[in-house]
FIDRENLO-964608 format. One record per residue (C-alpha): residue number from 1; x, y, z; residue in three letters. Coordinates in Angstrom, 1 decimal, always signed. Each point is the difference from the previous one (the first is absolute). Layout:
// FIDRENLO-964608
{r NUM, {X, Y, Z}, 'ALA'}
...
***
This chain:
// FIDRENLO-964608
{r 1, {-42.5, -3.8, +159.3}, 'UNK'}
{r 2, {+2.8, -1.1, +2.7}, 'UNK'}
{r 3, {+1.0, -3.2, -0.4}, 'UNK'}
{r 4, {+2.4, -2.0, +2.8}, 'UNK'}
{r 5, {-1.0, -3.7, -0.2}, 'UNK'}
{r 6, {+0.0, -1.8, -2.9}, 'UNK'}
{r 7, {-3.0, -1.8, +0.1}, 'UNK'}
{r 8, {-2.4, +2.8, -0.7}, 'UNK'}
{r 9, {-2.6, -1.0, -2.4}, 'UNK'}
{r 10, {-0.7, +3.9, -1.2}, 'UNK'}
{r 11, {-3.9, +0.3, -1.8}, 'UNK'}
{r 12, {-0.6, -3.8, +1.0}, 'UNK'}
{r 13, {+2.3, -0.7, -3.3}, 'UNK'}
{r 14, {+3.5, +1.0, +0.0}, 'UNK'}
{r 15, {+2.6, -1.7, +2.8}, 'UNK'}
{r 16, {+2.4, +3.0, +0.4}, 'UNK'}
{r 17, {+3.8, -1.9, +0.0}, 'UNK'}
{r 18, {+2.3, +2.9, -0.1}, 'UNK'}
{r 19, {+0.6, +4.2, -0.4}, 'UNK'}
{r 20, {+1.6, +0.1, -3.4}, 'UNK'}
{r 21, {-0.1, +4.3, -0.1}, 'UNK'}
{r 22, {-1.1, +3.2, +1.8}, 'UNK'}
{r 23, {-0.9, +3.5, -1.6}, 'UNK'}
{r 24, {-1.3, +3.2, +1.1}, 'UNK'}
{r 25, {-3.1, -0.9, +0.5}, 'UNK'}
{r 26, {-0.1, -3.6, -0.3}, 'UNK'}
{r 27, {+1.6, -3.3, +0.7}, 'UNK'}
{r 28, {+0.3, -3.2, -2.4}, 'UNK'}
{r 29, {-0.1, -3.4, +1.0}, 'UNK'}
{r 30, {+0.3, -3.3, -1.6}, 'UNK'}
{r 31, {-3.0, -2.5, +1.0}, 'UNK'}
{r 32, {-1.3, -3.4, -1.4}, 'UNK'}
{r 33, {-3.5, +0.0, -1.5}, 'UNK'}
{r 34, {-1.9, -2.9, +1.9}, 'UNK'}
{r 35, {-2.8, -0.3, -2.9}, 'UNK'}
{r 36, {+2.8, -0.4, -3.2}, 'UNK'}
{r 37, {+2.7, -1.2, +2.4}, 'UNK'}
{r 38, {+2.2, +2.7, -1.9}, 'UNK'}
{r 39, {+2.6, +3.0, +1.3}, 'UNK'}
{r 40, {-1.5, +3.3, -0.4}, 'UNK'}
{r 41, {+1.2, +3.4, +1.0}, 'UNK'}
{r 42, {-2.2, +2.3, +2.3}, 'UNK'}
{r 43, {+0.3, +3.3, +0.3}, 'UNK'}
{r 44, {-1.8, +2.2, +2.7}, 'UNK'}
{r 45, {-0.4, +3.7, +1.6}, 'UNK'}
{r 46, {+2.3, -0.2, +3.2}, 'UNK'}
{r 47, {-2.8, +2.0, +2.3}, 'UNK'}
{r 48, {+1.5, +2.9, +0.8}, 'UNK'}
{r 49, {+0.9, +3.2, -2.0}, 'UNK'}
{r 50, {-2.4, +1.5, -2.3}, 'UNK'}
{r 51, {-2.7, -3.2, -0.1}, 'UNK'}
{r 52, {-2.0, +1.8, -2.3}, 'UNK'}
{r 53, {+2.8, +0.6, -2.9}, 'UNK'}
{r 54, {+1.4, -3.7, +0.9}, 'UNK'}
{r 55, {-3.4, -1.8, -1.5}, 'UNK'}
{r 56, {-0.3, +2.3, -2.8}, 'UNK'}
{r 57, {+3.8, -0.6, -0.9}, 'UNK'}
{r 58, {-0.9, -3.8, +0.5}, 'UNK'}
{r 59, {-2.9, +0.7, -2.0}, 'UNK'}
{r 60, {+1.1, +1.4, -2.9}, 'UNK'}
{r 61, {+2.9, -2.5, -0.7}, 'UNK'}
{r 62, {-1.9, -2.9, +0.7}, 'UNK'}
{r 63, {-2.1, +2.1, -2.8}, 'UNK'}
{r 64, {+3.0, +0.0, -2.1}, 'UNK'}
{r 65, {+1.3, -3.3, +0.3}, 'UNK'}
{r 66, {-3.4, -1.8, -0.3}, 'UNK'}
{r 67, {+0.0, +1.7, -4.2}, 'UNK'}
{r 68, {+3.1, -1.2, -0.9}, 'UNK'}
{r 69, {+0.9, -3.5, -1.3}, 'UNK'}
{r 70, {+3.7, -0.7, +0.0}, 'UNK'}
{r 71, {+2.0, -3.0, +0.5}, 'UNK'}
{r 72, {+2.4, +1.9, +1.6}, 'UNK'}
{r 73, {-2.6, +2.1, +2.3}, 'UNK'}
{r 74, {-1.4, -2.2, +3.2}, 'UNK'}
{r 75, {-3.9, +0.0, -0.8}, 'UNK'}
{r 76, {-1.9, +0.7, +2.6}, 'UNK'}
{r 77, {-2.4, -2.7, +1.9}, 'UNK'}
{r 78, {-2.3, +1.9, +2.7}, 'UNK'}
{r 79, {-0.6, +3.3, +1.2}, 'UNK'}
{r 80, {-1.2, +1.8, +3.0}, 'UNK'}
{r 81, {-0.4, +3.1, +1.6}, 'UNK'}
{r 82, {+3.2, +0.1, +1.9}, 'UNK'}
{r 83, {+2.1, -1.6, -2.3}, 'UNK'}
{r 84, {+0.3, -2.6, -2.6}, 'UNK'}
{r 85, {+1.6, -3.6, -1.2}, 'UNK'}
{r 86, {+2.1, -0.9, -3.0}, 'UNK'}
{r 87, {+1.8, -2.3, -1.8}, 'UNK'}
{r 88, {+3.3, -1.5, +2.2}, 'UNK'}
{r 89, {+2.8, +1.2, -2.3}, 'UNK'}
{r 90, {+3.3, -2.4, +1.1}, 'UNK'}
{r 91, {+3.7, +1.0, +0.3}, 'UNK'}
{r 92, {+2.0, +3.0, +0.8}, 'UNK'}
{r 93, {-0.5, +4.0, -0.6}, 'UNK'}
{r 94, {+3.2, +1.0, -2.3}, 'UNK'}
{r 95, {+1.5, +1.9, +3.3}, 'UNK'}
{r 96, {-0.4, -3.2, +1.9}, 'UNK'}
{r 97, {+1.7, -1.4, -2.7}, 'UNK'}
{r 98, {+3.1, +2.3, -0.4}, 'UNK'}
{r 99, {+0.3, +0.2, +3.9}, 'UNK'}
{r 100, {+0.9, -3.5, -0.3}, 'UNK'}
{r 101, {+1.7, -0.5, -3.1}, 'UNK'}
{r 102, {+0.7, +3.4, -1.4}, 'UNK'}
{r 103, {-0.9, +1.8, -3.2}, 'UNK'}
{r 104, {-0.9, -1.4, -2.9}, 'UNK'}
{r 105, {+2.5, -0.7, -3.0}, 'UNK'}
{r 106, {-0.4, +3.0, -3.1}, 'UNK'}
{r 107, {-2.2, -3.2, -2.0}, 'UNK'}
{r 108, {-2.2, -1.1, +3.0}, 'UNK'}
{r 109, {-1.2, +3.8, +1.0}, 'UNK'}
{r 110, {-0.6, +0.3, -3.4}, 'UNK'}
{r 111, {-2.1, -3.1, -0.6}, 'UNK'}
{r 112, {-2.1, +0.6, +3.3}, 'UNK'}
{r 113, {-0.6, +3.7, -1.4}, 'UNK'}
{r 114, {-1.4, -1.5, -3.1}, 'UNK'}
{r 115, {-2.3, -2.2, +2.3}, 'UNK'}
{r 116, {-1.2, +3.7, +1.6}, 'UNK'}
{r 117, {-0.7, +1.2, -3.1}, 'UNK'}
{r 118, {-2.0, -2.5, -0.8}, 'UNK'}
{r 119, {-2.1, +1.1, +2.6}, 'UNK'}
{r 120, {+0.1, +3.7, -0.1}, 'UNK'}
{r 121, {-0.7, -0.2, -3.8}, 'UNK'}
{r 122, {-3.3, -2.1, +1.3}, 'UNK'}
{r 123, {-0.7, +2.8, +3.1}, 'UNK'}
{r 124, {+0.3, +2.9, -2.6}, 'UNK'}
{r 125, {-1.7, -1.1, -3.3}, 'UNK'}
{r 126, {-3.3, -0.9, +1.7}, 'UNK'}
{r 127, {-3.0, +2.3, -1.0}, 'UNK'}
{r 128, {+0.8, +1.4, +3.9}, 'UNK'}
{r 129, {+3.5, +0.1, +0.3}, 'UNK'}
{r 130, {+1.2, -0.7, +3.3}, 'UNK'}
{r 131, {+2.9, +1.4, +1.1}, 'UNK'}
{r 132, {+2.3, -1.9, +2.7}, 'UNK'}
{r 133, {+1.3, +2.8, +1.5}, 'UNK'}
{r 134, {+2.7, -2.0, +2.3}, 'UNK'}
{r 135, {+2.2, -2.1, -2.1}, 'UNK'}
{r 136, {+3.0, -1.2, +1.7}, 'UNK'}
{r 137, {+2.0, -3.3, +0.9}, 'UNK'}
{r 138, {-2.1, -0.7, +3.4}, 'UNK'}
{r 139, {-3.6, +0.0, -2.4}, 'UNK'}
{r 140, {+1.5, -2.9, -2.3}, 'UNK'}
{r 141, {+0.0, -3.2, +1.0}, 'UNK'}
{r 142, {+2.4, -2.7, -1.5}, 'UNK'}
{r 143, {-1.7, -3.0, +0.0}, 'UNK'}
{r 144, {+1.5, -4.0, +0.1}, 'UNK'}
{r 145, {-0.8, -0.2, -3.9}, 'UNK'}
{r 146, {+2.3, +3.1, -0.5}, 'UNK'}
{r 147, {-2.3, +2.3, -0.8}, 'UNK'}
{r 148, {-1.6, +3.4, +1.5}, 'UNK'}
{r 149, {-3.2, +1.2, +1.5}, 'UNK'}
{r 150, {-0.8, +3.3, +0.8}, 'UNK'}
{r 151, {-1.7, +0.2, +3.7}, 'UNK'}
{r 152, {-1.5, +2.6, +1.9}, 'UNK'}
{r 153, {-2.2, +2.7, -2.2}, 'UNK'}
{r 154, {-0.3, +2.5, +2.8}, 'UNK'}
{r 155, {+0.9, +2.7, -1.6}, 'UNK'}
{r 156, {-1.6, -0.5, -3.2}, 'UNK'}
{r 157, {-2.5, +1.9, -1.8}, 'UNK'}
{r 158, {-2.2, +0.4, -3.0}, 'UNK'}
{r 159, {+1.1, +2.5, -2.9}, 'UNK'}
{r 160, {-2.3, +2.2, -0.2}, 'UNK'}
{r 161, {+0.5, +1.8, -3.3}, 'UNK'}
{r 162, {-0.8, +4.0, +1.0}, 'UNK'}
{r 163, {+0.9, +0.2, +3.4}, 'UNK'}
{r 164, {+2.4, +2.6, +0.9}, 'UNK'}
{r 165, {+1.9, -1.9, +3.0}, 'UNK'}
{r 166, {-0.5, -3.3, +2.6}, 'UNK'}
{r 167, {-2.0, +0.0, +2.5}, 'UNK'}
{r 168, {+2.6, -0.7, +2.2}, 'UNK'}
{r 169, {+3.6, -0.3, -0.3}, 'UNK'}
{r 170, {+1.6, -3.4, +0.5}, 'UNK'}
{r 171, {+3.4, -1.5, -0.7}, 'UNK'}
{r 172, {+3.6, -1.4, +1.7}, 'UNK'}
{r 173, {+2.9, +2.2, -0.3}, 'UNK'}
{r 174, {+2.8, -0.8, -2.0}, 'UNK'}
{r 175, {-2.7, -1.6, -2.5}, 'UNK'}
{r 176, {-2.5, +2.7, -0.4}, 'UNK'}
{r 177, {-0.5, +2.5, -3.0}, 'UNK'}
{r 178, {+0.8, +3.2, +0.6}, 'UNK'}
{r 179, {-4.1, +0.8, -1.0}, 'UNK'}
{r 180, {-0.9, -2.8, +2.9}, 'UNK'}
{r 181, {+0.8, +3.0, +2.7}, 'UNK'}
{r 182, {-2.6, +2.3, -1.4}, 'UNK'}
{r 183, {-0.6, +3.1, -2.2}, 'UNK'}
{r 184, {+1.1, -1.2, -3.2}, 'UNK'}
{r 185, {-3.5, -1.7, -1.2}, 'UNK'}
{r 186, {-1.3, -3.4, +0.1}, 'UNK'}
{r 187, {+2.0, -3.2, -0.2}, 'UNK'}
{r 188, {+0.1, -2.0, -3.1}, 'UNK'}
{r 189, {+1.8, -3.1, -1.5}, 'UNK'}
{r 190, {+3.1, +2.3, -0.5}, 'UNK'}
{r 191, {+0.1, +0.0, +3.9}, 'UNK'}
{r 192, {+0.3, -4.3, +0.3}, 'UNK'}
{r 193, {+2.6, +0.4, -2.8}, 'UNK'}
{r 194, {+2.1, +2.3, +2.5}, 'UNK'}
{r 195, {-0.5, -2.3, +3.0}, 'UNK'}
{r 196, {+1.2, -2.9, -2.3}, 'UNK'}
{r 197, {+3.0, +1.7, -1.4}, 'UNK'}
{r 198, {+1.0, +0.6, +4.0}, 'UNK'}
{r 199, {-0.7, -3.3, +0.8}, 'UNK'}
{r 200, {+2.3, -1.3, -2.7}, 'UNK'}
{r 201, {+2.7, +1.8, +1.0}, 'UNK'}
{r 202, {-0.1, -1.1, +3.7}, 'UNK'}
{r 203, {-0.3, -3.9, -0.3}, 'UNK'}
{r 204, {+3.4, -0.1, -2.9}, 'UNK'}
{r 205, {+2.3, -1.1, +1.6}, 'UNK'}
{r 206, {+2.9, +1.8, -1.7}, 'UNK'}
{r 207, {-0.3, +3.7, -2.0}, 'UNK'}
{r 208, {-2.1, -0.9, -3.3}, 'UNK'}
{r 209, {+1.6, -0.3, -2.9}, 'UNK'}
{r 210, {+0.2, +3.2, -2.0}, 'UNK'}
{r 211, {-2.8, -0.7, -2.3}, 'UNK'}
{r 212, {-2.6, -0.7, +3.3}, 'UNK'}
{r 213, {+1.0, +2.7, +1.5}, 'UNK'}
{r 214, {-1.6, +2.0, -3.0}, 'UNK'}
{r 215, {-3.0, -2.1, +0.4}, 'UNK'}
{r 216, {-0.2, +0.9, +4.0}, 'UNK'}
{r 217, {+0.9, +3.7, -0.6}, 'UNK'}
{r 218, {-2.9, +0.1, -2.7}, 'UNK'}
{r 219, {-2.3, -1.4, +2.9}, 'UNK'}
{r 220, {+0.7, +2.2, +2.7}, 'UNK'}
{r 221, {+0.5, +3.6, -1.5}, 'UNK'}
{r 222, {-1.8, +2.4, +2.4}, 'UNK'}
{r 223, {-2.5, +1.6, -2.8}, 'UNK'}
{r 224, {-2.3, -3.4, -1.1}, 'UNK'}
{r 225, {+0.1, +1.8, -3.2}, 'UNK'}
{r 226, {+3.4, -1.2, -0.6}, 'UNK'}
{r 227, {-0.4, -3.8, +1.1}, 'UNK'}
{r 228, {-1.6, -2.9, -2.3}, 'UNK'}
{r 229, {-3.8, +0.5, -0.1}, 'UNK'}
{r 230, {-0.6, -3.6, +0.0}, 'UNK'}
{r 231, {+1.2, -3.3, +1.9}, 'UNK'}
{r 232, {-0.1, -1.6, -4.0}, 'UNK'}
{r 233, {+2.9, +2.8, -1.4}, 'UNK'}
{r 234, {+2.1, -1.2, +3.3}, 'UNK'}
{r 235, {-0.8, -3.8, -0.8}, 'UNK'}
{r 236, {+1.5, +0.9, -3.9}, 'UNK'}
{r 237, {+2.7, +1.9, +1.3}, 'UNK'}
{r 238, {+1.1, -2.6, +2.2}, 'UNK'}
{r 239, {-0.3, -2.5, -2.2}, 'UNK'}
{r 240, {+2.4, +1.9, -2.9}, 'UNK'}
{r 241, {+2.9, +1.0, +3.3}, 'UNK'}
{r 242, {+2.0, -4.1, +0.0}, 'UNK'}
{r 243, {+0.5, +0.9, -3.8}, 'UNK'}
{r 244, {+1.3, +3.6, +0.7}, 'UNK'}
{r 245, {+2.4, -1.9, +2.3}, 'UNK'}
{r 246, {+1.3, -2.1, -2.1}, 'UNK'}
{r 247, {+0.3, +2.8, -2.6}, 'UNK'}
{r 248, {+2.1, +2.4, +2.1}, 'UNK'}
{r 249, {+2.1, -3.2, +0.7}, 'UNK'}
{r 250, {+0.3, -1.2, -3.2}, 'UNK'}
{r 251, {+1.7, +4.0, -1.1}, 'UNK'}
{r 252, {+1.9, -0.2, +3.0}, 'UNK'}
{r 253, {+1.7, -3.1, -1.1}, 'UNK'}
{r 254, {+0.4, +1.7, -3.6}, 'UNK'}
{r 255, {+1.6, +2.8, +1.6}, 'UNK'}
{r 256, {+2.6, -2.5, +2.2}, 'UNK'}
{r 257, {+0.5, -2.3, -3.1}, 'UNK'}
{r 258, {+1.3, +3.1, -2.1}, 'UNK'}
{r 259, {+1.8, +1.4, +2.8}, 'UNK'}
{r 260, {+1.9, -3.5, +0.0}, 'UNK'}
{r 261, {+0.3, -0.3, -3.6}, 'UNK'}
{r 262, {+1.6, +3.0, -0.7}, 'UNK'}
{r 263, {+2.7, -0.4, +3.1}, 'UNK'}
{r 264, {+0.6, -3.6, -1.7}, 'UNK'}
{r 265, {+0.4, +1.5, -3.2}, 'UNK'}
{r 266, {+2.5, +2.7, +1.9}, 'UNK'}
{r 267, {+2.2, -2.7, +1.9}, 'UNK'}
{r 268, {-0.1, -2.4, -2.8}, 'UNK'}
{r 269, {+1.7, +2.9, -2.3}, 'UNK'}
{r 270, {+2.5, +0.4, +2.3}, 'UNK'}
{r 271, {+1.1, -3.2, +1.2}, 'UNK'}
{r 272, {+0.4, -1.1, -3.6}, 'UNK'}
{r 273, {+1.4, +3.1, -1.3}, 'UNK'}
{r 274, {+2.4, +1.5, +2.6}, 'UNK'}
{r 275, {+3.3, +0.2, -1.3}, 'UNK'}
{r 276, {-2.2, +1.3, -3.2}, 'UNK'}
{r 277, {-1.3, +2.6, +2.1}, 'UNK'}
{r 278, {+3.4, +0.9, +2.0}, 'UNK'}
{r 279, {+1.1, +0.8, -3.9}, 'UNK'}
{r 280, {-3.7, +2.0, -1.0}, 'UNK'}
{r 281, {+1.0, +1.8, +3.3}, 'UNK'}
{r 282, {+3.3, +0.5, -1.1}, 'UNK'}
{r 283, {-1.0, +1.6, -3.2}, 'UNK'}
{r 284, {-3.4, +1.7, +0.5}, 'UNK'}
{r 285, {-2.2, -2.3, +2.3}, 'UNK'}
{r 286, {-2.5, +2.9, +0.5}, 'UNK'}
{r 287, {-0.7, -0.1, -3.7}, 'UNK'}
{r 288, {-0.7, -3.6, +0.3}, 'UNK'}
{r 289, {-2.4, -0.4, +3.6}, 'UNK'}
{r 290, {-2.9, +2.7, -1.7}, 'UNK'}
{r 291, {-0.3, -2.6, -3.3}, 'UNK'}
{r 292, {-0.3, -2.7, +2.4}, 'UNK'}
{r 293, {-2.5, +1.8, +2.4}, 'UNK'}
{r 294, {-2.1, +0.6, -3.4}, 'UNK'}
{r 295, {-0.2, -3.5, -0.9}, 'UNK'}
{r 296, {-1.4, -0.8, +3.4}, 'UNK'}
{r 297, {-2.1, +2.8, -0.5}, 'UNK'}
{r 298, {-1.4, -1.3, -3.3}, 'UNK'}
{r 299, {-0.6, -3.6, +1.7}, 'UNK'}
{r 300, {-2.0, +1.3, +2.6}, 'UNK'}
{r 301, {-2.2, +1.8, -2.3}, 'UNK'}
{r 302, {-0.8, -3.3, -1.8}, 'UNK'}
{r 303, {-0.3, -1.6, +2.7}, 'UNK'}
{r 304, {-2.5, +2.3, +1.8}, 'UNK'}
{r 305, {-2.2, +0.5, -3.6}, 'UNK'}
{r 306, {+0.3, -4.1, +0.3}, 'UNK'}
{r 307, {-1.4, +0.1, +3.1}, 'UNK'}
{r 308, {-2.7, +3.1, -0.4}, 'UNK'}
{r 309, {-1.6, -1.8, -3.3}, 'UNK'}
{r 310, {+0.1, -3.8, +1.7}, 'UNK'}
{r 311, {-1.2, +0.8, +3.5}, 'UNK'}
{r 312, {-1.1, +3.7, -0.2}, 'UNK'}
{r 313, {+2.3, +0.8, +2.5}, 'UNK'}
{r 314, {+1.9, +3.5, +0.1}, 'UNK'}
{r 315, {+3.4, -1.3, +1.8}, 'UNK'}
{r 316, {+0.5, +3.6, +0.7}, 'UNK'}
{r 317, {-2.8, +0.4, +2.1}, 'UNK'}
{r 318, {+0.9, +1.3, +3.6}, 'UNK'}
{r 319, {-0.7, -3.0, +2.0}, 'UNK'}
{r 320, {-0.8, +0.4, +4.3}, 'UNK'}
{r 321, {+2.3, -1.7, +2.6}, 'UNK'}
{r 322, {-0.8, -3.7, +0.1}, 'UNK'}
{r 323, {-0.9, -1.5, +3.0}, 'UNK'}
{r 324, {+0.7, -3.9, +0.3}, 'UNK'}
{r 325, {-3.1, -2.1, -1.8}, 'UNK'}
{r 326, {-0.5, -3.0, +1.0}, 'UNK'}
{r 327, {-1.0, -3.3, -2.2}, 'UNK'}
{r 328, {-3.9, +0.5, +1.1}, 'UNK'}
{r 329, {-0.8, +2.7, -2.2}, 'UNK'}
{r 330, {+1.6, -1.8, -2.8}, 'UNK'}
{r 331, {-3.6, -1.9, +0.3}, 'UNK'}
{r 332, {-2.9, +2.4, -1.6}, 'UNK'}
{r 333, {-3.7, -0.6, +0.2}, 'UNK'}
{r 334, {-1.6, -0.8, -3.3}, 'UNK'}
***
């Protein structure tokens, strides 16, 4: 369907406002229903290309879509031969989004990945898993309220435990698994969890904190063997990171608030004591520093068996360079 004036009424029902998208084989628009008075979303075959393939894409996600039941998923109203109607989702796609305003803060990408997981958990623990296949910022939608939709279920598929491979290979670059381009079997939840952990790291606006980062690696390894299995395990492991945070800070402030203390100790010995120690130095100072360097010696190790049996931290614990963290994280989800 070509659409250039906006007062097409398309199947007698649907007043065709505005081209909201355009694919490979198809083009989206946004339209008015005249029976509900409501926005809907229509999606049709362009006409040219491979016609055949076009309907039974349209087909089968219409197919798709019209099993699932998601508040976060547009439902779908009518469908045809050539293409089919859906639920008006309002707001921006996250690219939209960060083309205008830029990435997202470390705790917003994080809380609009838990909103996706919400959803993928849904998509794959159905009896048919379906797998999304094309996860990325321009397939969420970030709505007025604040929260997400996923859109456009092109590329999606049913599970189907056995099968050796897809039926055809689908993906965007940059977001795909490594199995989406073929010859490494068919696609599974582990292959969402990879498109996630890519589209994490591209809407943060700074480098993740140290403790993401292990999070996104663990996402997007190359062999799905070595990612999570599940969206729940990323869901537990995110919720645990704010308190690894604040751990690592907490022993970097240990480690700063020794350091201090012991050059306090040092400075306070000498400005009180230096004519003392211009005579120690006189007689045998040498003899004199080593008993003093034991005695701080001995007060570190009560202070870091203090520490180990109150907070179960090991102050000698090699600690990574710390990047600035800012009051946000301070904040953890209960």
């Amino acid at each position: 369907m070509q659409v250039q004036r906006k007062d097409i009424i398309f199947k007698d029902r649907y007043r065709i406002l505005r081209k909201i998208g355009e694919g490979g084989t198809g083009r989206v628009y946004m339209a008015i229903d005249e029976t509900s008075g409501k926005a809907v979303t229509v999606k049709c075959l362009k006409g040219d290309g491979d016609v055949a393939a076009g309907k039974q894409g349209v087909c089968d996600e219409a197919a798709i879509l019209e099993k699932l039941d998601h508040r976060a998923i547009p439902k779908v109203i009518e469908v045809y031969e050539d293409c089919f109607v859906l639920e008006y989702v309002p707001g921006n796609s996250l690219d939209k989004v960060i083309k205008n305003r830029g990435r997202f803060s470390e705790k917003e990408a994080v809380r609009i990945v838990k909103e996706i997981l919400d959803i993928m958990g849904y998509l794959h623990g159905r009896e048919e898993p379906v797998i999304y296949r094309d996860l990325k910022p321009s397939n969420m939608v970030l709505k007025p309220d604040g929260h997400v939709s996923l859109i456009d279920f092109g590329a999606s598929r049913l599970y189907q435990k056995g099968d050796e491979a897809d039926t055809s290979n689908l993906g965007t670059f940059g977001f795909a698994a490594p199995e989406q381009f073929g010859n490494l079997g068919q696609t599974d939840p582990r292959t969402d969890i990879y498109c996630l952990g890519k589209t994490l790291e591209q809407i943060i606006r700074r480098r993740p904190t140290p403790e993401l980062g292990v999070i996104i690696d663990k996402c997007t390894r190359p062999d799905r063997d070595d990612r999570f299995t599940s969206c729940r395990e990323i869901e537990e492991a995110l919720d645990s990171y704010p308190a690894k945070i604040l751990r690592r800070r907490m022993l970097h402030f240990i480690k700063l608030s020794l350091m201090a203390a012991a050059a306090a100790v040092v400075i306070s010995f000498t400005a009180n004591n230096y004519e003392s120690v211009r005579s120690y130095a006189a007689y045998d100072a040498r003899a004199r520093i080593p008993a003093v360097r034991t005695r701080l010696g001995y007060a570190k190790i009560r202070i870091k068996g203090f520490v180990l049996d109150r907070f179960g931290i090991d102050i000698d614990e090699e600690i990574p360079e710390i990047e600035v963290f800012r009051d946000e994280y301070v904040e953890t989800d209960k």
